[in-house]
DRENKE-549760 format. One record per atom (N, C-alpha, C): x negated, y, z; chain; residue number from 1; residue in three letters; atom name. Coordinates in Angstrom, 2 decimals, padded with zeros to 5 digits. Last residue first. Layout:
<guses>
<guse xx="X" yy="Y" zz="Z" chain="A" resi="NUM" resn="Ala" name="CA"/>
...
</guses>
This chain:
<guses>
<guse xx="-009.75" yy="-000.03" zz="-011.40" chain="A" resi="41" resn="Unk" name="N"/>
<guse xx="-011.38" yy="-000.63" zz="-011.04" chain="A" resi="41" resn="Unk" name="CA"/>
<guse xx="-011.37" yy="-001.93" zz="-011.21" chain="A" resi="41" resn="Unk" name="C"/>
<guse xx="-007.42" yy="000.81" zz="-012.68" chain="A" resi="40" resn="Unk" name="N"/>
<guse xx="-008.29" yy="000.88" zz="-013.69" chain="A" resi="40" resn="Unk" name="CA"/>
<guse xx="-009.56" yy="-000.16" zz="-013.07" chain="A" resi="40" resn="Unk" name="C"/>
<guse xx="-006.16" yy="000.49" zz="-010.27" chain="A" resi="39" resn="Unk" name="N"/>
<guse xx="-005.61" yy="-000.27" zz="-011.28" chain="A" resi="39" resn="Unk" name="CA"/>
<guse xx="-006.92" yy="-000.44" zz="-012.11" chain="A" resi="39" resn="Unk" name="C"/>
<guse xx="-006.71" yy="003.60" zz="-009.46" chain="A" resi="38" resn="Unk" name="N"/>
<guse xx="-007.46" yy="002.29" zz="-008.98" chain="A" resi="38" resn="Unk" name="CA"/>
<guse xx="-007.16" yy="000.42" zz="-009.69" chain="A" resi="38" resn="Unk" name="C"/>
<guse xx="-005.72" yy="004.79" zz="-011.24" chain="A" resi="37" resn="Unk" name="N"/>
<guse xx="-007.09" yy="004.71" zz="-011.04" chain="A" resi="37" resn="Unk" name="CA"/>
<guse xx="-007.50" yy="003.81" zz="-010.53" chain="A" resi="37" resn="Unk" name="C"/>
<guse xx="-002.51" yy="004.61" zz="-010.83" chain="A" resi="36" resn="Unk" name="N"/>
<guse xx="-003.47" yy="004.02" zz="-011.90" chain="A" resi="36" resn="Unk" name="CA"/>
<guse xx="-004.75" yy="004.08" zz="-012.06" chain="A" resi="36" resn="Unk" name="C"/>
<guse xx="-002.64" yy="005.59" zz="-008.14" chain="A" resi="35" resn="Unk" name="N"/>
<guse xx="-002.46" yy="003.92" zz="-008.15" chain="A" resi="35" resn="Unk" name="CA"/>
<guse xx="-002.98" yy="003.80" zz="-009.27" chain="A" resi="35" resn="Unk" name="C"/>
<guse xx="-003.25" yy="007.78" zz="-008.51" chain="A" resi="34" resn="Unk" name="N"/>
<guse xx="-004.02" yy="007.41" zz="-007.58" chain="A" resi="34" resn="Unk" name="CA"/>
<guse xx="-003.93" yy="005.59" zz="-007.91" chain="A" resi="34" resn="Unk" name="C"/>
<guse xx="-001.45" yy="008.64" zz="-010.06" chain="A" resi="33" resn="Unk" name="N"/>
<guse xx="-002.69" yy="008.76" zz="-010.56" chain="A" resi="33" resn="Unk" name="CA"/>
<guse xx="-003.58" yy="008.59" zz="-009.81" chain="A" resi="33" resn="Unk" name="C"/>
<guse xx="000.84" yy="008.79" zz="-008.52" chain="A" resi="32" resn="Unk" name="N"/>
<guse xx="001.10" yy="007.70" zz="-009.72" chain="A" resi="32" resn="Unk" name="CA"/>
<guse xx="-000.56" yy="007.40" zz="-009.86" chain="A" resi="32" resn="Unk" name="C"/>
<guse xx="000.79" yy="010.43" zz="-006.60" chain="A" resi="31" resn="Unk" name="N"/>
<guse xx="000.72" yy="008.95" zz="-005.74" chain="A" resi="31" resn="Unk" name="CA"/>
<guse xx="000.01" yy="008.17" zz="-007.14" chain="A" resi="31" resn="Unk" name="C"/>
<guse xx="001.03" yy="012.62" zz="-008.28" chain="A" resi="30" resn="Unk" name="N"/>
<guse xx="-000.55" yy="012.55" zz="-007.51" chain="A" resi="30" resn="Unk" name="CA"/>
<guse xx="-000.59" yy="010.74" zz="-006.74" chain="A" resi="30" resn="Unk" name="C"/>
<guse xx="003.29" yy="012.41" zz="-008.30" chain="A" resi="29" resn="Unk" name="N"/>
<guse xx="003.01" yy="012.64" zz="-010.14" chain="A" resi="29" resn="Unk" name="CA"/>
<guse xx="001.29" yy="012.09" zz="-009.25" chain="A" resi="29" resn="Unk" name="C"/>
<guse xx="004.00" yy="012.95" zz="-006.29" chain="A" resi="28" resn="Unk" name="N"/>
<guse xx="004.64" yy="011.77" zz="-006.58" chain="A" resi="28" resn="Unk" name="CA"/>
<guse xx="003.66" yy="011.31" zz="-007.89" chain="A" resi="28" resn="Unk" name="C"/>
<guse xx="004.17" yy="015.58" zz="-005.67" chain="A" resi="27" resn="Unk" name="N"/>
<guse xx="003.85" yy="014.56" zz="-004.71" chain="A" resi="27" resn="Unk" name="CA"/>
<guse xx="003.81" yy="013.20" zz="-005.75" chain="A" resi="27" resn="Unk" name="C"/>
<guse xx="005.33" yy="016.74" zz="-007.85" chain="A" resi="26" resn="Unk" name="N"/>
<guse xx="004.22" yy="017.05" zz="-008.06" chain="A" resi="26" resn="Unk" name="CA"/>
<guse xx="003.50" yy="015.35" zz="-006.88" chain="A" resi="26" resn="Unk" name="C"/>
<guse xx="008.18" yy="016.44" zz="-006.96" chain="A" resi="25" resn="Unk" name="N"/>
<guse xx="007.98" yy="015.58" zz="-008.19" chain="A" resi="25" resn="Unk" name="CA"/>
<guse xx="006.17" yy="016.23" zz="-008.52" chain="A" resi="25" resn="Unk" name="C"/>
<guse xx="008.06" yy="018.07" zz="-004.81" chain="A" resi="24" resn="Unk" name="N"/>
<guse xx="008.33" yy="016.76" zz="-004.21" chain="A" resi="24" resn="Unk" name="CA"/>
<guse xx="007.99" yy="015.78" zz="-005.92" chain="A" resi="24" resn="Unk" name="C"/>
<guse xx="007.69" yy="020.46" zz="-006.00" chain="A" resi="23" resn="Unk" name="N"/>
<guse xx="006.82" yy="020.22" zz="-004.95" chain="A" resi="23" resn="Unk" name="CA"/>
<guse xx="006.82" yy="018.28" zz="-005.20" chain="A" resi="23" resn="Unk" name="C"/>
<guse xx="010.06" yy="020.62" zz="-007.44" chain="A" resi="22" resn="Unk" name="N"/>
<guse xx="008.97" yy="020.96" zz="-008.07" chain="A" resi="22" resn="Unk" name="CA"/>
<guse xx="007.70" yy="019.97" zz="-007.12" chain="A" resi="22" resn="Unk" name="C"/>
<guse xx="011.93" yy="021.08" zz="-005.67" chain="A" resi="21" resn="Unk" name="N"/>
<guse xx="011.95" yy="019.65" zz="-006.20" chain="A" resi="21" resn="Unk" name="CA"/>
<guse xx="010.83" yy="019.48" zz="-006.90" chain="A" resi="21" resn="Unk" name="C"/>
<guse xx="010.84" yy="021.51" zz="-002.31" chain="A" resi="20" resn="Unk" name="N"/>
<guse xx="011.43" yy="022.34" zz="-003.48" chain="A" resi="20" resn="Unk" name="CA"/>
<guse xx="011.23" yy="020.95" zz="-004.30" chain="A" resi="20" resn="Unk" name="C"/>
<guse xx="011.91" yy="020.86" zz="001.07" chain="A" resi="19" resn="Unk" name="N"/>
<guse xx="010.87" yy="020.91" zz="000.23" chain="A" resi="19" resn="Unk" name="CA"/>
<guse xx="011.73" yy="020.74" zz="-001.19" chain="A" resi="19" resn="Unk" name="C"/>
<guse xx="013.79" yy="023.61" zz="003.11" chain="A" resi="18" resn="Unk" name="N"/>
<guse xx="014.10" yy="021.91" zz="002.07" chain="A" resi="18" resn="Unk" name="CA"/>
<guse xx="012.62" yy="022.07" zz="001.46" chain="A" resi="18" resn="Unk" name="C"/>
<guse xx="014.02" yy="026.21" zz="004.30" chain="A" resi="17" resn="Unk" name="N"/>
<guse xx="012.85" yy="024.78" zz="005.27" chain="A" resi="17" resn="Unk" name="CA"/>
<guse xx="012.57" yy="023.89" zz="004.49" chain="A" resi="17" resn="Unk" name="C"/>
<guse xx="015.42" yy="027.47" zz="003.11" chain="A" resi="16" resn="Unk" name="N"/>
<guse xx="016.10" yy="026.66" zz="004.09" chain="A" resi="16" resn="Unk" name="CA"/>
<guse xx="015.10" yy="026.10" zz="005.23" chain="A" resi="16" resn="Unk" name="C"/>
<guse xx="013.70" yy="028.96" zz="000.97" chain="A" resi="15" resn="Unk" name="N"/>
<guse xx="014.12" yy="029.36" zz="002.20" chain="A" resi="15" resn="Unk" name="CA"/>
<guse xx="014.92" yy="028.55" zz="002.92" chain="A" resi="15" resn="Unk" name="C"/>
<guse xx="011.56" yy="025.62" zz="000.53" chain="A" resi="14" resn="Unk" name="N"/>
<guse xx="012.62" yy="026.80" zz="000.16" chain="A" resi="14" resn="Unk" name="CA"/>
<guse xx="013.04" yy="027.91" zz="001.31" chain="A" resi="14" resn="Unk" name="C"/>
<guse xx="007.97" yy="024.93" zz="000.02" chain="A" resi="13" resn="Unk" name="N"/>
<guse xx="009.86" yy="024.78" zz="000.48" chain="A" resi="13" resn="Unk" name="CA"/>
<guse xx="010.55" yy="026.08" zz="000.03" chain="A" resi="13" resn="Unk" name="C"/>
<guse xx="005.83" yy="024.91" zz="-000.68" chain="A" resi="12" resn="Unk" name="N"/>
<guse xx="006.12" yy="024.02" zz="-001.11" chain="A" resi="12" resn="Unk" name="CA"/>
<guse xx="007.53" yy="024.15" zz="-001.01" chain="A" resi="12" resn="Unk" name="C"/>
<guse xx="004.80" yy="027.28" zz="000.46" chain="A" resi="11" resn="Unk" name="N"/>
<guse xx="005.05" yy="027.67" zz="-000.94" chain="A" resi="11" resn="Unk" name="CA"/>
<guse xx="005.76" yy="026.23" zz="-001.30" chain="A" resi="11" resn="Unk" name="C"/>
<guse xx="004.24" yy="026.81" zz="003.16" chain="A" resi="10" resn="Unk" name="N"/>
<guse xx="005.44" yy="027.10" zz="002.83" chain="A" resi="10" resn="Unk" name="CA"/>
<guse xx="005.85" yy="027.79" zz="001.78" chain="A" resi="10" resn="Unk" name="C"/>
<guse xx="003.42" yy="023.05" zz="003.08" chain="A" resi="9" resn="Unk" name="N"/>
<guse xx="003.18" yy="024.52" zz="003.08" chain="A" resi="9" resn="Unk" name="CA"/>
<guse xx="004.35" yy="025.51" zz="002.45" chain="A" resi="9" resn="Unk" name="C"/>
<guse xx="002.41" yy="019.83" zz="004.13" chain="A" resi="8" resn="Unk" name="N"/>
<guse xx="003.56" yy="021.01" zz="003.23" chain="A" resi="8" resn="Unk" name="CA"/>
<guse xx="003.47" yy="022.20" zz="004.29" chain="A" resi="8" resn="Unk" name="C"/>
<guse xx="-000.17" yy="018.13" zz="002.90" chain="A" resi="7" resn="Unk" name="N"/>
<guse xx="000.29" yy="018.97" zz="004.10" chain="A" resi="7" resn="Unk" name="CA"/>
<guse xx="001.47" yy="019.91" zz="003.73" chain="A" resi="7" resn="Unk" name="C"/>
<guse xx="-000.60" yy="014.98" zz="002.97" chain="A" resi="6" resn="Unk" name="N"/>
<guse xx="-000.18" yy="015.47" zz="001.88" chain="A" resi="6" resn="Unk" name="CA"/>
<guse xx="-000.02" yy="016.92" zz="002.71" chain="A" resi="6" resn="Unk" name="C"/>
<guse xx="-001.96" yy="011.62" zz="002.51" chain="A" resi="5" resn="Unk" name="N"/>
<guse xx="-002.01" yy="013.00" zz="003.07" chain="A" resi="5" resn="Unk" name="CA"/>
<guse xx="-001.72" yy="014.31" zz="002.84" chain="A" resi="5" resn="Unk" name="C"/>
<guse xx="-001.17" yy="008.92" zz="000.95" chain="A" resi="4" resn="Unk" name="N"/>
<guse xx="-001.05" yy="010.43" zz="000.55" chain="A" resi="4" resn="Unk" name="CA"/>
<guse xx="-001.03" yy="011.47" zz="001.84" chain="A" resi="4" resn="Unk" name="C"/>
<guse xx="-001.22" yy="005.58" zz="000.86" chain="A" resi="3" resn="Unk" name="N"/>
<guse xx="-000.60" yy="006.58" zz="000.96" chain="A" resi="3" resn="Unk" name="CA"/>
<guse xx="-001.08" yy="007.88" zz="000.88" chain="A" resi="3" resn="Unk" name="C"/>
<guse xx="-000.71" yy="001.87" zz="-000.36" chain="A" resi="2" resn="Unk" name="N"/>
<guse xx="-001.07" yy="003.30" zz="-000.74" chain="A" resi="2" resn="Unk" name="CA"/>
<guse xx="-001.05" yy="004.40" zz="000.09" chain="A" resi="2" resn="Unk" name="C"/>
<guse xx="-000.83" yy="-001.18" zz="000.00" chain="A" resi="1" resn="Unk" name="N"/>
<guse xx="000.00" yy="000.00" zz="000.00" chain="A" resi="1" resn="Unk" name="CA"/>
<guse xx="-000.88" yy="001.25" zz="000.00" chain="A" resi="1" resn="Unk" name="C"/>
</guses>
């Protein structure tokens, strides 16, 4: 299993507090290119 240290900041959220969808599909886009790198070794 994998995981991501990730720190949210408050360019990542909204004025509610919500993390923004931008943010949360950037998180994700960084899990992918971690798993296919290491795929690659």
């Amino acid at each position: 299993m994998y995981s991501l240290t990730y720190k949210v900041t408050t360019s990542t959220c909204d004025s509610e507090g919500k993390l923004k969808l931008y943010s949360a599909l950037q998180m994700m886009q960084d899990c992918s290119e971690m798993w296919i790198d290491n795929e690659q070794d």
